[in-house]
C-alpha positions, 0 to 999 in steps of 0.5 A: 500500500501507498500513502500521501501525506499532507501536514497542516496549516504552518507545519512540514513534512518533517514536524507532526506528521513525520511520526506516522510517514515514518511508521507507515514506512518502517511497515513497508509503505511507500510514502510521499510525505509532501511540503504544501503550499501552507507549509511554515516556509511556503507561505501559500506560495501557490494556489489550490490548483497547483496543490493538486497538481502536487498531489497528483503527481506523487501518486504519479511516482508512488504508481511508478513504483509500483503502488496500486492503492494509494490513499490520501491523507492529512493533518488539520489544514491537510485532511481538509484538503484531502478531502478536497482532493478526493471530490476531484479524484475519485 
């Protein structure tokens, strides 16, 4: 199994999300722990569409490695647009 990862509102990749990307991998997942445009050093750089964009393509990669499943997942500001994402990609 494959996952996306996305922190919340000011956070990255390497702060409350790390623990689960890293658990997720010690298990054998593929992870794709993500820097969003609403990252601490990002400072909504970029808008929806590109955050999109950033999401589909590591699923791109997590698929070219071979995943089948991927599933999408996030922290606060994250998992809002998780749930976004997935209006847009069934």
């Amino acid at each position: 199994d494959s996952i996306v990862i996305m922190h919340g509102k000011g956070g990255m990749p390497q702060g409350l999300v790390r623990p689960l990307a890293e658990g997720l991998q010690a298990r054998g997942w593929q992870v794709a722990n993500l820097q969003m445009p609403w990252s601490r050093d990002r400072q909504y750089d970029a808008d929806v569409a590109t955050a999109v964009k950033d999401v589909d393509a590591a699923i791109a990669t997590l698929r070219d490695k071979g995943a089948k499943r991927v599933f999408v997942a996030g922290h606060s500001q994250g998992g809002v647009f998780a749930l976004h994402y997935a209006t847009l990609r069934p």
